[in-house]
N, C-alpha and C positions, 0 to 999 in steps of 0.2 A: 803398363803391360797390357792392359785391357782395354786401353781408351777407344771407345766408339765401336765396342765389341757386339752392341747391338747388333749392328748391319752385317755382321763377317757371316761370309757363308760356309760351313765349318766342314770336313771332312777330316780322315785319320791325320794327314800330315801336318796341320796346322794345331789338333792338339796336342799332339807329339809333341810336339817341338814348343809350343807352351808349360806343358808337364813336364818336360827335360829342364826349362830354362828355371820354372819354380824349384822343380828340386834342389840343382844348382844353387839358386838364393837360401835356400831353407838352409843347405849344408852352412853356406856361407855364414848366414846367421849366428850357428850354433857351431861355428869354426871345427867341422866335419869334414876329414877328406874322402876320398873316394877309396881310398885304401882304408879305411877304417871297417870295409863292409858292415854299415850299419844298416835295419831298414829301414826303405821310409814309411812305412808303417808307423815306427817308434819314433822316428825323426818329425813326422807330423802331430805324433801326441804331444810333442815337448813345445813343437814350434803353434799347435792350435789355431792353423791357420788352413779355412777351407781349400776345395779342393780348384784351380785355377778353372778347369772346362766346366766342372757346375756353377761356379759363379757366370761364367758368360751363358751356360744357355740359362740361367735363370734371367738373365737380364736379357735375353735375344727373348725370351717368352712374355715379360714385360712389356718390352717393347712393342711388341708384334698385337698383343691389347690394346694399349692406350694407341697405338695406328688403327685399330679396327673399329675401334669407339669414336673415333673423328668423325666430325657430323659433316663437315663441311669438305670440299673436293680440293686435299690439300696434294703439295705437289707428291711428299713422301706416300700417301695414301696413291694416284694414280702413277708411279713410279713400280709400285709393288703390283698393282695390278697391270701393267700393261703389257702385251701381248703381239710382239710385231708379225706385220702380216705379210710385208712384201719381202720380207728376210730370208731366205733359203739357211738353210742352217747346215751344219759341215757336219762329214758323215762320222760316224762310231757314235759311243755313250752320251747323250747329251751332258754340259758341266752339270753341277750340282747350283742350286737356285736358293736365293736365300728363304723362301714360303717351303721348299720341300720336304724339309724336316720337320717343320709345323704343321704341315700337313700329313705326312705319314701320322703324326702323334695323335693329333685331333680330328683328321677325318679333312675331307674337303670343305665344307661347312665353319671351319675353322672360327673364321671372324663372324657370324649369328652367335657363337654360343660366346665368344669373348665380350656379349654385351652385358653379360650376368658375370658381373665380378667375383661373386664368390663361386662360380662353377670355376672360372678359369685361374683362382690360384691352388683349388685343389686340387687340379689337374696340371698343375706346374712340375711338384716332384715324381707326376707319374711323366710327364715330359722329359724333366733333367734324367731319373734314373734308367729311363729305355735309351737315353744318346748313350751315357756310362756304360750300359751293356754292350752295347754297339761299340762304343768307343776300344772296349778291351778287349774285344775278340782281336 
């Protein structure tokens, strides 16, 4: 369900639709219909199974360090950094970018401060829990 959730660049509809599909299994699990209006609140304490969108930005926040601490000019590393120039870009909202979330959270700076390990996993749950806010408006 998760695999290679690193690189996903996440906005409402994609965790939607991860959080419906966990639900769904969790019910499954504990042979729950939808007619039983249980919540899942109660359905997650029985099933103790965390939450599907924290798990992936805790692992897109992972990620996005051990990419920043690469010493050497790898492709993932100038992939994330690049920048096209001759490209005209199409009009309204620009999409959503997979750096823009990590950067809202930690500033533009983002990858200097990912070189001090312990700053950047204590500033992880301050990452997951501002997407979760976001996420539920």
């Amino acid at each position: 369900m998760t695999y290679e959730c690193q690189t996903w660049t996440l906005n409402k509809t994609p965790c939607h639709k991860q959080q419906t599909a966990q639900r769904a299994m969790e019910r499954q699990m504990l042979n729950i219909k939808l007619k039983d209006r249980i919540l899942t609140i109660e359905i997650r304490k029985k099933t103790q199974v965390i939450d599907v969108v924290q798990y992936i930005q805790r692992q897109k926040w992972r990620w996005a360090g051990h990419m920043a601490r690469d010493k050497d000019n790898r492709w993932t590393k100038r992939c994330t950094e690049w920048q096209p120039k001759s490209e005209r870009r199409d009009r309204g909202r620009p999409e959503a970018r997979w750096m823009d979330d990590i950067r809202r959270a930690a500033g533009p700076q983002w990858q200097r401060k990912a070189y001090d390990r312990r700053k950047q996993k204590t500033s992880a749950e301050g990452f997951i829990l501002q997407w979760m806010d976001k996420a539920s408006k």
